[in-house]
C-alpha positions as CSV (number, residue, x, y, z in Angstrom):
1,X,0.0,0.0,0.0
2,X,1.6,3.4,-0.9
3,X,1.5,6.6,1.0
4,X,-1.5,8.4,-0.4
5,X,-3.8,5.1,0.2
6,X,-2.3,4.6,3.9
7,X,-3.2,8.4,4.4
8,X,-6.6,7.8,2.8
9,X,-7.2,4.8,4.7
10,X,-6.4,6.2,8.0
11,X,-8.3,9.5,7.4
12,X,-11.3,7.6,6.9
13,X,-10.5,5.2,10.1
14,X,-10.3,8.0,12.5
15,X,-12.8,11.1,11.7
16,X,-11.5,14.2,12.6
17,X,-12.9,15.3,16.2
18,X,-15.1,18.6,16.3
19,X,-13.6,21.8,17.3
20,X,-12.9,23.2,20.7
21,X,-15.5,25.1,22.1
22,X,-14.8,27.3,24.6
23,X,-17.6,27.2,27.7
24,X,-19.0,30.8,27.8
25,X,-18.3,33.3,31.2
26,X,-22.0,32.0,32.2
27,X,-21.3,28.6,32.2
28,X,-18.4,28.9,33.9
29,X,-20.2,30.9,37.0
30,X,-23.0,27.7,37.3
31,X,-19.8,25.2,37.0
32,X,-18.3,27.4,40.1
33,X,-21.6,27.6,42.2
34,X,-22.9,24.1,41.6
35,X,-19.1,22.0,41.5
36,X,-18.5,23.9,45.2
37,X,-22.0,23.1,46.2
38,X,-21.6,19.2,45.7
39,X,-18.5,19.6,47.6
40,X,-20.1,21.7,50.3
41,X,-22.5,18.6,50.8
42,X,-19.9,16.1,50.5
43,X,-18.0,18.0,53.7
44,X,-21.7,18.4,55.8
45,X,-21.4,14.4,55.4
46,X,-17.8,13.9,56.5
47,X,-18.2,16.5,59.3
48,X,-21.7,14.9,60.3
49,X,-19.6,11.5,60.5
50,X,-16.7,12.9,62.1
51,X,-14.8,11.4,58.9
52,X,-12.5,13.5,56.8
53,X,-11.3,14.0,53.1
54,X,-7.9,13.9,51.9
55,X,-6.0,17.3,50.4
56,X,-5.9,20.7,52.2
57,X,-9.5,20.1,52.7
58,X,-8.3,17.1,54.8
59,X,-5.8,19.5,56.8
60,X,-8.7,22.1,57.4
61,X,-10.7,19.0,59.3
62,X,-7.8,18.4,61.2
63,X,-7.6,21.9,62.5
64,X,-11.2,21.6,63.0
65,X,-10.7,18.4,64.8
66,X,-8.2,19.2,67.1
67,X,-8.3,22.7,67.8
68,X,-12.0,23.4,67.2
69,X,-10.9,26.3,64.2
70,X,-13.8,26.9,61.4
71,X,-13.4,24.6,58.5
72,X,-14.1,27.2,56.0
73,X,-11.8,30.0,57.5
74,X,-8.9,27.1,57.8
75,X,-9.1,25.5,54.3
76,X,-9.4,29.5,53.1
77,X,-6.1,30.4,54.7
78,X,-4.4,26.8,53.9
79,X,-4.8,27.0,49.8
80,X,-3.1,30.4,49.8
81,X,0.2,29.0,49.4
82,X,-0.9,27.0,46.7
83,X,-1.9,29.9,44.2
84,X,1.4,31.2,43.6
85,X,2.2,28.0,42.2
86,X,-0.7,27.5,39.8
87,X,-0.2,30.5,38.2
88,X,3.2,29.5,37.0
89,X,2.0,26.3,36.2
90,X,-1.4,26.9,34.3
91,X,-2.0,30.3,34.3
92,X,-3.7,33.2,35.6
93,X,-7.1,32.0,34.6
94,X,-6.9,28.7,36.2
95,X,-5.5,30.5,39.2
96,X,-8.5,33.2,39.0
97,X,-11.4,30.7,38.6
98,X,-9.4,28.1,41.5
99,X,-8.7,31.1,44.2
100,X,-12.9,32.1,43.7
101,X,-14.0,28.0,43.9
102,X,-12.0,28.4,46.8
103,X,-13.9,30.9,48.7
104,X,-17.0,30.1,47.5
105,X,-16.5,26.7,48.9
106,X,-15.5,28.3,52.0
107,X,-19.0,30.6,52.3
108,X,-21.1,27.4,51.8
109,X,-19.0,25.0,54.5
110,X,-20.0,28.1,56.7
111,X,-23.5,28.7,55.8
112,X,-25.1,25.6,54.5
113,X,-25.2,23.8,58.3
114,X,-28.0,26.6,59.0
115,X,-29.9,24.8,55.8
116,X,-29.0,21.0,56.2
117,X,-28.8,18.5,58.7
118,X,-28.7,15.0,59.0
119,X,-30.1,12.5,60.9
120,X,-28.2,8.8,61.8
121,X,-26.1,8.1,58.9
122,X,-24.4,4.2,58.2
123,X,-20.6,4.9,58.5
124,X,-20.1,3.0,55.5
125,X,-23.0,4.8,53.4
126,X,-21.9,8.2,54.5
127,X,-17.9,7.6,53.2
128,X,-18.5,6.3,49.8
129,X,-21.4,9.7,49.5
130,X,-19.8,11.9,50.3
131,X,-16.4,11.0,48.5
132,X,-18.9,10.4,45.2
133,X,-20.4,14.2,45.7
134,X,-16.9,15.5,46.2
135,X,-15.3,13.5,43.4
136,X,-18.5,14.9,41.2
137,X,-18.0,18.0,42.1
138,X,-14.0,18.4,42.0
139,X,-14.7,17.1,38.3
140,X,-16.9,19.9,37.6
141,X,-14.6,22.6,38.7
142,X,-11.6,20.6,36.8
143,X,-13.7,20.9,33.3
144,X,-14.3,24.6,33.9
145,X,-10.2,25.2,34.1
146,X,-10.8,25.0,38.2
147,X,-9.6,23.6,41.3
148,X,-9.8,23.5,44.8
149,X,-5.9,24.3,45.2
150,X,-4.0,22.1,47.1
151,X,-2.9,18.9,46.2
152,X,-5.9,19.5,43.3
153,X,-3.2,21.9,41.4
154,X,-0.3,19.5,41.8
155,X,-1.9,16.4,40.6
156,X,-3.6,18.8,37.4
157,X,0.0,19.7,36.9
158,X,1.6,16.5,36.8
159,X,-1.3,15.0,34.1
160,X,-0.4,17.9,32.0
161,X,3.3,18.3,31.9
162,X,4.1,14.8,32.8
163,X,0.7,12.6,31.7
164,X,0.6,10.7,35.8
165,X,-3.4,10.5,36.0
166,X,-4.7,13.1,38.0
167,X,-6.8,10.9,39.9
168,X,-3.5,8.6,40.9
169,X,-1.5,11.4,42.1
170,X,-3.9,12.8,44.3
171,X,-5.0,9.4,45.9
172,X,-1.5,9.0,46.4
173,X,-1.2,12.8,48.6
174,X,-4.7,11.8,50.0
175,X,-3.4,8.9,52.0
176,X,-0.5,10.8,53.7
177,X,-3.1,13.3,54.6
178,X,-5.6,10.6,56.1
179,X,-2.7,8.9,57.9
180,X,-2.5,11.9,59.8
181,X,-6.2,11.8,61.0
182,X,-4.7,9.0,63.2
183,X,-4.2,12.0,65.8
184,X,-7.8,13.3,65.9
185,X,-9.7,9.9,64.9
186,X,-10.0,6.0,65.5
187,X,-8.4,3.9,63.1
188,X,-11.8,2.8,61.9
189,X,-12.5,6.2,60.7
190,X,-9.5,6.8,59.0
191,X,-10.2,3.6,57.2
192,X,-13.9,4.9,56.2
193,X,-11.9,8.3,55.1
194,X,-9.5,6.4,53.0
195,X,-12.8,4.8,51.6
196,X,-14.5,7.7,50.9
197,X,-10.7,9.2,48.9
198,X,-11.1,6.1,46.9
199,X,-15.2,6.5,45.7
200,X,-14.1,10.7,44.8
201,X,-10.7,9.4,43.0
202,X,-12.9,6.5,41.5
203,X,-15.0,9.4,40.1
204,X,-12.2,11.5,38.7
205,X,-9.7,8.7,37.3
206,X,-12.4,7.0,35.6
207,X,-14.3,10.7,34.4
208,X,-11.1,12.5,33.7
209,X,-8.4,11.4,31.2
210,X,-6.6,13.3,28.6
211,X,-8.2,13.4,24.9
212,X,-12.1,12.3,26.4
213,X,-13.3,15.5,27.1
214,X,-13.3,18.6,24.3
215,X,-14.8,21.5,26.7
216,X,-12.4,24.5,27.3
């Protein structure tokens, strides 16, 4: 088979993919609200259960844990750092739309237990829901060019520069984190914590890989 067959051949294999097309500043602005809402929920669940999540929202429970701090205020104030460093790795916008998720996610952590409660909840039930509404949410954010900072903006990093699945690298952060709940939890809530990392991670690895997704 020559050149201009193979070329012909493969062209018609493999249609060429639609174009790019950008999500507008209105879509963006739901993606922001809704994304940090499902996450808000997700950490109503994991406080409700006196479980935590992994990544600097991990190390706000932690300080909520063991020195009674607002969980809000503390993740706020721990993802500062962590901005600096997303703007030289993916740009101001990224870095705009991450340091708003942020403190939006901070207002509802802060307002939403005057809304929603919960009544007796099965340990088991409540790790893999809320890691499911986080991981649903955190996938939002990601295809709107956002993040919750943190370990978030390393792993988002890592799959672009270096291809590691996002989803892998911050499972991988998420268990140091957890380990360290040893000092404000039993060991059988860390375990349902490390349960409910694996359902959000489950969410992102399989939801979010390179080449599947088209938004902007």
């Amino acid at each position: 088979m020559n050149s201009t067959s193979a070329s012909t051949s493969a062209s018609t294999a493999a249609p060429s993919l639609p174009p790019r097309q950008p999500h507008t500043l209105l879509e963006d602005i739901q993606a922001l609200l809704v994304g940090c809402f499902f996450v808000a929920l997700s950490v109503l669940v994991f406080r409700h259960s006196h479980l935590m999540p992994g990544g600097t929202a991990g190390l706000s429970f932690l300080g909520h844990y063991l020195g009674g701090w607002p969980i809000g205020a503390v993740l706020f104030v721990v993802s500062i750092p962590f901005y600096l460093f997303a703007y030289r790795a993916l740009g101001l916008a990224f870095t705009v739309r991450t340091f708003v998720a942020v403190g939006v996610l901070s207002v509802y952590t802060e307002v939403l237990p005057a809304f929603i409660s919960f009544g007796p909840l099965h340990p088991v039930a409540a790790a893999i829901t809320a890691g499911l509404q986080a991981g649903v949410g955190i996938l939002i954010l990601i295809r709107h060019g956002a993040s919750l900072g943190g370990l978030g903006v390393l792993a988002l990093y890592l799959q672009k520069t270096r291809g590691w699945r996002a989803g892998t690298v911050q499972m991988a952060g998420d268990c140091l984190i957890l380990l360290a709940g040893l000092l404000a939890m039993s060991p059988t809530q860390v375990a349902l914590s490390v349960l409910a990392a694996g359902a959000l991670n489950l969410v992102i690895g399989v939801n979010h890989r390179p080449g599947r997704y088209f938004g902007a």
